[in-house]
Biopython code that builds the backbone (N, CA, C, O; Angstrom):
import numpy as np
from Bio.PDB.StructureBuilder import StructureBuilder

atoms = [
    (1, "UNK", "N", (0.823, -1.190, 0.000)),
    (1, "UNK", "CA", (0.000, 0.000, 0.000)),
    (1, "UNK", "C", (0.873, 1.261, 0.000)),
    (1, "UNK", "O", (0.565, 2.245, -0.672)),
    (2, "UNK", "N", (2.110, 1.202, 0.869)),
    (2, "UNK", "CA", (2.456, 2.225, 0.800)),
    (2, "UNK", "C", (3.591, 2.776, -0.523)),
    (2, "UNK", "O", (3.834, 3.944, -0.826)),
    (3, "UNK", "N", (4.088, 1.662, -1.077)),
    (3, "UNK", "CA", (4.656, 1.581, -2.478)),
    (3, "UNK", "C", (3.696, 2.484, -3.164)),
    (3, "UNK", "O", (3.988, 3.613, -3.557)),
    (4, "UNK", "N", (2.353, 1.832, -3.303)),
    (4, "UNK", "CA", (1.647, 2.414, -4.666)),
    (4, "UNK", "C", (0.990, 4.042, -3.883)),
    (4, "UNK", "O", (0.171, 4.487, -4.687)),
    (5, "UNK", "N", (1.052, 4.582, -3.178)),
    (5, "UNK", "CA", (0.553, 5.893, -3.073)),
    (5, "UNK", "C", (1.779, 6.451, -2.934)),
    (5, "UNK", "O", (1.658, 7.652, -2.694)),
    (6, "UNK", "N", (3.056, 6.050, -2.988)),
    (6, "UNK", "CA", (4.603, 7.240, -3.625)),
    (6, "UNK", "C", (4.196, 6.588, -4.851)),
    (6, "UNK", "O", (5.304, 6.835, -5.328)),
    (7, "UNK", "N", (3.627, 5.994, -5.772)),
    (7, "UNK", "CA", (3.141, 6.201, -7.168)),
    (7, "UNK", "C", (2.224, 7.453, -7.529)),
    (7, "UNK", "O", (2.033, 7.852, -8.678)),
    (8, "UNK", "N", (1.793, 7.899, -6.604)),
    (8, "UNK", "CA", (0.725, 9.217, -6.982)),
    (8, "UNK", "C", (1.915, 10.233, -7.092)),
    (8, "UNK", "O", (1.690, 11.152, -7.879)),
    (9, "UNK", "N", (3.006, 10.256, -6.531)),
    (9, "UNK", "CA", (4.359, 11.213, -6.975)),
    (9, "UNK", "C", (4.224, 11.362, -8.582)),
    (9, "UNK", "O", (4.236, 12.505, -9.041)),
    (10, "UNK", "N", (4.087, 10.182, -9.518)),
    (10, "UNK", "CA", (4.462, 10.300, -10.318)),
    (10, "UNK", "C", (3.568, 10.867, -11.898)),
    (10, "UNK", "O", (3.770, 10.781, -13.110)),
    (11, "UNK", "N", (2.679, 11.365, -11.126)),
    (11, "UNK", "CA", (1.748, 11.826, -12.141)),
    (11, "UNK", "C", (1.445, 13.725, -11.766)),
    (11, "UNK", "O", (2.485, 14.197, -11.306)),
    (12, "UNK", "N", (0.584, 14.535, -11.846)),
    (12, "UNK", "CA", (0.579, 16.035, -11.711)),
    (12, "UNK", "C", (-0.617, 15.498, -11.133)),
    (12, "UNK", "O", (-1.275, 14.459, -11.199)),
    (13, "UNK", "N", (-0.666, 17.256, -10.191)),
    (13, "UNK", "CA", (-1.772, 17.527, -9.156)),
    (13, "UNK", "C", (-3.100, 16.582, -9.085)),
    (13, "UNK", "O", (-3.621, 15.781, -8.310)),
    (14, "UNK", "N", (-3.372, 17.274, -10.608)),
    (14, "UNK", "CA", (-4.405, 17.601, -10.535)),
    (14, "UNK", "C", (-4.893, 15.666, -11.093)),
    (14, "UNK", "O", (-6.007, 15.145, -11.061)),
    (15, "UNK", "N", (-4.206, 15.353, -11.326)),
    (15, "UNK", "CA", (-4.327, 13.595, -11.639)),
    (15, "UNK", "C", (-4.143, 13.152, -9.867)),
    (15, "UNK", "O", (-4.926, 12.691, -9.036)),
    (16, "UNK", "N", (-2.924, 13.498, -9.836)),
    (16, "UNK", "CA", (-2.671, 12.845, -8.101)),
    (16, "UNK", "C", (-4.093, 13.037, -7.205)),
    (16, "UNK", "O", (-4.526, 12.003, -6.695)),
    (17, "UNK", "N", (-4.818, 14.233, -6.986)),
    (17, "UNK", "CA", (-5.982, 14.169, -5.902)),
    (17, "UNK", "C", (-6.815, 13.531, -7.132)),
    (17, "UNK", "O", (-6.251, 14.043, -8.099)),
    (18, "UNK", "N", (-7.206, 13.214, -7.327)),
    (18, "UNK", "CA", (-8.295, 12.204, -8.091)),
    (18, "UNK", "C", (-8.358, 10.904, -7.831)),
    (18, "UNK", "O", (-9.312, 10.301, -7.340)),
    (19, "UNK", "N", (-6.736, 10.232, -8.359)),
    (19, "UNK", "CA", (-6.895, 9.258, -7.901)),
    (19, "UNK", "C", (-6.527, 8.779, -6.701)),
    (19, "UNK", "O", (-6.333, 7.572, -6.561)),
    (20, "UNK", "N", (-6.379, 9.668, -5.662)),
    (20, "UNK", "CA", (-6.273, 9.292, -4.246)),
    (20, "UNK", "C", (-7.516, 9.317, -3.636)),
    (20, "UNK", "O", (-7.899, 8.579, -2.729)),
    (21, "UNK", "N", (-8.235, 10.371, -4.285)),
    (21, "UNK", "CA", (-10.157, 10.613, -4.043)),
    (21, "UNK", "C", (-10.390, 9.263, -4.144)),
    (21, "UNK", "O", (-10.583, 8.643, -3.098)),
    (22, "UNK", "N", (-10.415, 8.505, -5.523)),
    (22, "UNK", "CA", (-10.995, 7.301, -5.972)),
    (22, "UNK", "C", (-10.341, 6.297, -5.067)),
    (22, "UNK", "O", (-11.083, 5.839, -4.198)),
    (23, "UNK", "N", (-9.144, 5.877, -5.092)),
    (23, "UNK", "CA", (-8.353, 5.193, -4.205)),
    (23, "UNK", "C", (-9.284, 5.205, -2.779)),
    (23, "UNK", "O", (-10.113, 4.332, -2.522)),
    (24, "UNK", "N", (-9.004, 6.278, -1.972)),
    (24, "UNK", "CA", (-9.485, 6.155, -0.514)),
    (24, "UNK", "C", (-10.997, 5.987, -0.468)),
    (24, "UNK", "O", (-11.382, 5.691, 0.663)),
    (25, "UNK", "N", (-11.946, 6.091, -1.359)),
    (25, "UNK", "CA", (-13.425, 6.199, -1.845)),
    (25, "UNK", "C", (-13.313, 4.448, -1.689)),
    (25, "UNK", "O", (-13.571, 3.870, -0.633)),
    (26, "UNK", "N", (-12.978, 3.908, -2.665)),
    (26, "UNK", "CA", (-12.722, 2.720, -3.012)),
    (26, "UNK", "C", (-12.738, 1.836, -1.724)),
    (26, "UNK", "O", (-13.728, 1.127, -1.541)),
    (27, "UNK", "N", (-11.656, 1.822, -0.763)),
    (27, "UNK", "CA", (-10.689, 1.537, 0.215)),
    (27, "UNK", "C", (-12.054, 1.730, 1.423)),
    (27, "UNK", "O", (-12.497, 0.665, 1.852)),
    (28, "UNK", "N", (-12.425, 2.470, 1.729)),
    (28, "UNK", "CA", (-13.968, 2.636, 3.063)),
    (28, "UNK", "C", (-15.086, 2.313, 2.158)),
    (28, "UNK", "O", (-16.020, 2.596, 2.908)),
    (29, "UNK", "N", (-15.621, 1.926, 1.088)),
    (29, "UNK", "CA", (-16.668, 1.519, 0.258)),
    (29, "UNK", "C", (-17.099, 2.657, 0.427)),
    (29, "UNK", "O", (-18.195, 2.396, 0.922)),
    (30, "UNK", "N", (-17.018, 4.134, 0.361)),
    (30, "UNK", "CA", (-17.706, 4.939, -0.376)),
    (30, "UNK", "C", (-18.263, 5.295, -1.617)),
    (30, "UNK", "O", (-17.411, 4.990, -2.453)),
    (31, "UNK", "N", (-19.061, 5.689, -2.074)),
    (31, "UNK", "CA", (-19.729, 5.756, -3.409)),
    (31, "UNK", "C", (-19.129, 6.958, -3.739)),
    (31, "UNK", "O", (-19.437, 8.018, -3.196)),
    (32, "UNK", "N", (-17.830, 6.791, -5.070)),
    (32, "UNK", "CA", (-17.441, 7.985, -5.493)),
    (32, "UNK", "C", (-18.829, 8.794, -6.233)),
    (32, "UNK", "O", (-18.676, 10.014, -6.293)),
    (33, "UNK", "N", (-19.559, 8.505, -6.545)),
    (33, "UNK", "CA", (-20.606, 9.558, -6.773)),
    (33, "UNK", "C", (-20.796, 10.370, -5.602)),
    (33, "UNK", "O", (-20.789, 11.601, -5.618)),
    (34, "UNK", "N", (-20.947, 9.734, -4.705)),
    (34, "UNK", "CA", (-21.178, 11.035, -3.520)),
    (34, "UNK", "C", (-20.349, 11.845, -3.063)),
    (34, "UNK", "O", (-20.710, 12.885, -2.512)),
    (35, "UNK", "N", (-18.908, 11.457, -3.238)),
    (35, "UNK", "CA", (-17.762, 12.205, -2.849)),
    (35, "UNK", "C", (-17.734, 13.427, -3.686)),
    (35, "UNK", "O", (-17.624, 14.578, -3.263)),
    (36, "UNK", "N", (-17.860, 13.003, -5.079)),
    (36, "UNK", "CA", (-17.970, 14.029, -6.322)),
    (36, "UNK", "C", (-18.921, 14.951, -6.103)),
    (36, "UNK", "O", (-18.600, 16.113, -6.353)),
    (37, "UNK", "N", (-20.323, 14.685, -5.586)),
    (37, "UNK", "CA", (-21.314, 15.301, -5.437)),
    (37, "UNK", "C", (-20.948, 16.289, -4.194)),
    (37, "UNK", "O", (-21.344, 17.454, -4.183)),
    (38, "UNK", "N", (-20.175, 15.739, -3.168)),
    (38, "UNK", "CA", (-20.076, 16.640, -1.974)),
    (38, "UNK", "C", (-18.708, 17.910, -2.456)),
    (38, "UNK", "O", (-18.522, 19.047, -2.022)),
    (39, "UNK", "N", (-17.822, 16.980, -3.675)),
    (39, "UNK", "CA", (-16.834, 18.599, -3.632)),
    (39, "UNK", "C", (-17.252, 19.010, -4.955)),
    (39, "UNK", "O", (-16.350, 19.446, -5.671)),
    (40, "UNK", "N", (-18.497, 18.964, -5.469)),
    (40, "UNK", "CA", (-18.755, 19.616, -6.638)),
    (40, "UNK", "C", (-17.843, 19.763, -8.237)),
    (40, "UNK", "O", (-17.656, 20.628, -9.093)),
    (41, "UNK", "N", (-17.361, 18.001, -7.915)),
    (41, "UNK", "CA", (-16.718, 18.058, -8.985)),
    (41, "UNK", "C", (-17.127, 17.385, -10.283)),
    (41, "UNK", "O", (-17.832, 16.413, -10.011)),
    (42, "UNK", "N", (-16.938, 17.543, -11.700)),
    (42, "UNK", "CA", (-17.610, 16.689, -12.739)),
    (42, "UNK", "C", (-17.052, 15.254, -12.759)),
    (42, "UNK", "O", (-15.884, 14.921, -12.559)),
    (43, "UNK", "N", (-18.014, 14.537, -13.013)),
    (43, "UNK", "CA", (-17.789, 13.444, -13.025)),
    (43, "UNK", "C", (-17.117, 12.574, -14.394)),
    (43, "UNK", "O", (-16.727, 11.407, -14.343)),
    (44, "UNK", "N", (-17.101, 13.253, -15.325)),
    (44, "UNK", "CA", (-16.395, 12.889, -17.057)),
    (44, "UNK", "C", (-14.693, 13.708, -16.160)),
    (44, "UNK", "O", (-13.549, 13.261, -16.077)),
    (45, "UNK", "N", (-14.979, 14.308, -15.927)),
    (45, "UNK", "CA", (-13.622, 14.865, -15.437)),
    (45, "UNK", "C", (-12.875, 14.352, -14.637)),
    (45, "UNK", "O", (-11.649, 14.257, -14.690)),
    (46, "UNK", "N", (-13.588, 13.998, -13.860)),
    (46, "UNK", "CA", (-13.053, 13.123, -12.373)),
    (46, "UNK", "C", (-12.510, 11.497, -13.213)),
    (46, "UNK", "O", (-11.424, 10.999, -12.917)),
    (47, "UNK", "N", (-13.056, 11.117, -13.814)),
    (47, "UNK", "CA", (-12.988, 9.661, -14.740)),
    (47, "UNK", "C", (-11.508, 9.886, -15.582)),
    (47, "UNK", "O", (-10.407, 9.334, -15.572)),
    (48, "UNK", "N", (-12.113, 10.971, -16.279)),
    (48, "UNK", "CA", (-10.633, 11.510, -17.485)),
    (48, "UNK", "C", (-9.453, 11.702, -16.823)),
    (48, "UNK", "O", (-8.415, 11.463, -17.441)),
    (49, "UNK", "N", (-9.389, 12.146, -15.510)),
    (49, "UNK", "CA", (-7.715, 12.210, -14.559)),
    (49, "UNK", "C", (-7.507, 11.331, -14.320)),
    (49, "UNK", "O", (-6.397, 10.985, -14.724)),
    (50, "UNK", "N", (-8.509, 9.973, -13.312)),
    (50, "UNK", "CA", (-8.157, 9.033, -13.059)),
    (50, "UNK", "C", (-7.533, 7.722, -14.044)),
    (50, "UNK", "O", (-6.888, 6.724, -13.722)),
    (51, "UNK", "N", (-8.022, 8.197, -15.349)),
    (51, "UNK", "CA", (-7.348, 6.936, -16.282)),
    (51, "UNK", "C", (-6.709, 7.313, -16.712)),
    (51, "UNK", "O", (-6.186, 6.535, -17.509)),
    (52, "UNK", "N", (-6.079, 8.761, -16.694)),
    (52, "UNK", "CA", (-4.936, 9.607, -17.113)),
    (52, "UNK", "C", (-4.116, 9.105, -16.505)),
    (52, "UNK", "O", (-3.405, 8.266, -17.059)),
    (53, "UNK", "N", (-3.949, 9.391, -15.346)),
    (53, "UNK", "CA", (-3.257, 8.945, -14.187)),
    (53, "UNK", "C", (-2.894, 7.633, -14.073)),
    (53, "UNK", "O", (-1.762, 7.446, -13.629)),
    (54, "UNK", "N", (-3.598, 6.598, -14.376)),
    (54, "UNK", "CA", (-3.188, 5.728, -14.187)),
    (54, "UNK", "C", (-2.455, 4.881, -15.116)),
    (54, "UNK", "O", (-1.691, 3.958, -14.835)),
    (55, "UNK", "N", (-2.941, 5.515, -16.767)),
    (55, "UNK", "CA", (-2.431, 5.118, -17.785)),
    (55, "UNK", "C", (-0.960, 5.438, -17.795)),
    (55, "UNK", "O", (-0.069, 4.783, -18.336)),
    (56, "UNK", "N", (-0.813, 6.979, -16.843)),
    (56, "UNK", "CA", (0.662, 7.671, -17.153)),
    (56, "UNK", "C", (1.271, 6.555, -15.897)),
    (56, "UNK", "O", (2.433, 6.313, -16.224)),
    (57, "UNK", "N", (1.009, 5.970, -14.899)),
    (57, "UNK", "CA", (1.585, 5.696, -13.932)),
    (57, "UNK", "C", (2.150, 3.757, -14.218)),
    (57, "UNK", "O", (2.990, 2.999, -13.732)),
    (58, "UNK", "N", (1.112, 3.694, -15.247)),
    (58, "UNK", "CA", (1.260, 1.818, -15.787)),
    (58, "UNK", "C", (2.766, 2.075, -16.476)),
    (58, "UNK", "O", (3.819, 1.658, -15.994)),
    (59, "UNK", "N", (2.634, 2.875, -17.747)),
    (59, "UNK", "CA", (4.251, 3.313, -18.497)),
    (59, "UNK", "C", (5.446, 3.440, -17.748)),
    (59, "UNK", "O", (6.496, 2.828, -17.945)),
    (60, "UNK", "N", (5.099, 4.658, -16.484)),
    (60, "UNK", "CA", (6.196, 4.620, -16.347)),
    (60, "UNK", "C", (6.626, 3.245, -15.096)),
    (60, "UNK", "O", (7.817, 3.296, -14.789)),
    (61, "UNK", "N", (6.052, 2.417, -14.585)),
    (61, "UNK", "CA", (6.077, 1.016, -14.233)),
    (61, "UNK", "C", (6.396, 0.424, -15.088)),
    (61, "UNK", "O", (7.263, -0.333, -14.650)),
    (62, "UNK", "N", (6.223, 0.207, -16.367)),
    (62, "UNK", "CA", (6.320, -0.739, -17.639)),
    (62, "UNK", "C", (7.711, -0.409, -17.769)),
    (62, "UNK", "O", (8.460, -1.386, -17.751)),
    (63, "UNK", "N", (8.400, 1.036, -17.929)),
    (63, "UNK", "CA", (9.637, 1.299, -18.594)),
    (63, "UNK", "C", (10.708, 0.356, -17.216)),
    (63, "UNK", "O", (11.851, -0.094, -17.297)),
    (64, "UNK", "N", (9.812, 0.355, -16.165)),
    (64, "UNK", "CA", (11.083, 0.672, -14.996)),
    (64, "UNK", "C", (10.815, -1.224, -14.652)),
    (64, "UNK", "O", (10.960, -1.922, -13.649)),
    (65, "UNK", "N", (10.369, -1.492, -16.074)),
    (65, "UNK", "CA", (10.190, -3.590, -15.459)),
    (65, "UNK", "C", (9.309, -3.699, -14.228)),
    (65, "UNK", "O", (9.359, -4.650, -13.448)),
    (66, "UNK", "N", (8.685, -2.896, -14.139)),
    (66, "UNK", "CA", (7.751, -3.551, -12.979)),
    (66, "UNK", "C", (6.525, -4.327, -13.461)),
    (66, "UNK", "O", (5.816, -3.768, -14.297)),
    (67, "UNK", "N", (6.209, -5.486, -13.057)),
    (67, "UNK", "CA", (4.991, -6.192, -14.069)),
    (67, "UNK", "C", (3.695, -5.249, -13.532)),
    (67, "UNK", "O", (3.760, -4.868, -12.363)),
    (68, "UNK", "N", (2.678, -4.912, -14.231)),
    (68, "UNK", "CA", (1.749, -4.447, -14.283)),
    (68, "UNK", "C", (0.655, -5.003, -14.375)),
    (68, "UNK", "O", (0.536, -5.267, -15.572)),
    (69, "UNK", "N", (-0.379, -5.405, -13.744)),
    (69, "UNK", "CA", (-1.500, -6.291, -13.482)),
    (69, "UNK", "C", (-2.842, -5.418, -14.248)),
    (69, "UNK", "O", (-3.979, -5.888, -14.221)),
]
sb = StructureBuilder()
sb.init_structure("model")
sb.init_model(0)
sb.init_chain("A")
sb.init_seg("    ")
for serial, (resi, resn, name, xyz) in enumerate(atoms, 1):
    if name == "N":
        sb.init_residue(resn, " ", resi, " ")
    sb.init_atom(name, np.array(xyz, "f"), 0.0, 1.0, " ", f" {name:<3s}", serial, name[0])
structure = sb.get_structure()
C-alpha cells in the first residue's frame, strides 16, 4: 500500500488528488458519486484524470520492469 501511493508522486496535481479521491473512496466503500457530489466536482472529469493517471503511472512502471497487473 504504501509503495503504490509514492506512485501518486508520479503523475501532476491535478491527476494525483483524483486518484487518491478514488483510491481512498474505493478503500472505506464509499460511493465515489457522492464524494464528487459533496466537492462539486464533474464526473467525465473526475474519470478523465483518473485513467490519465493511471495510464501515465502503468508506463512509467512498464519502462522501470515492474509487471503491471
Amino acid at each position: 500500500m504504501e509503495e503504490a501511493q509514492g506512485w501518486l508522486l508520479l503523475v501532476e496535481d491535478g491527476e494525483r488528488r483524483c486518484l487518491g479521491v478514488w483510491a481512498l473512496a474505493a478503500a472505506r466503500g464509499i460511493p465515489v458519486r457522492k464524494v464528487l457530489r459533496q466537492r462539486g466536482w464533474s464526473k467525465s472529469t473526475f474519470y478523465r484524470k483518473v485513467d490519465g493517471g493511471s495510464a501515465h503511472i502503468a508506463a512509467i512502471l512498464d519502462e522501470r520492469g515492474v509487471a503491471v497487473r
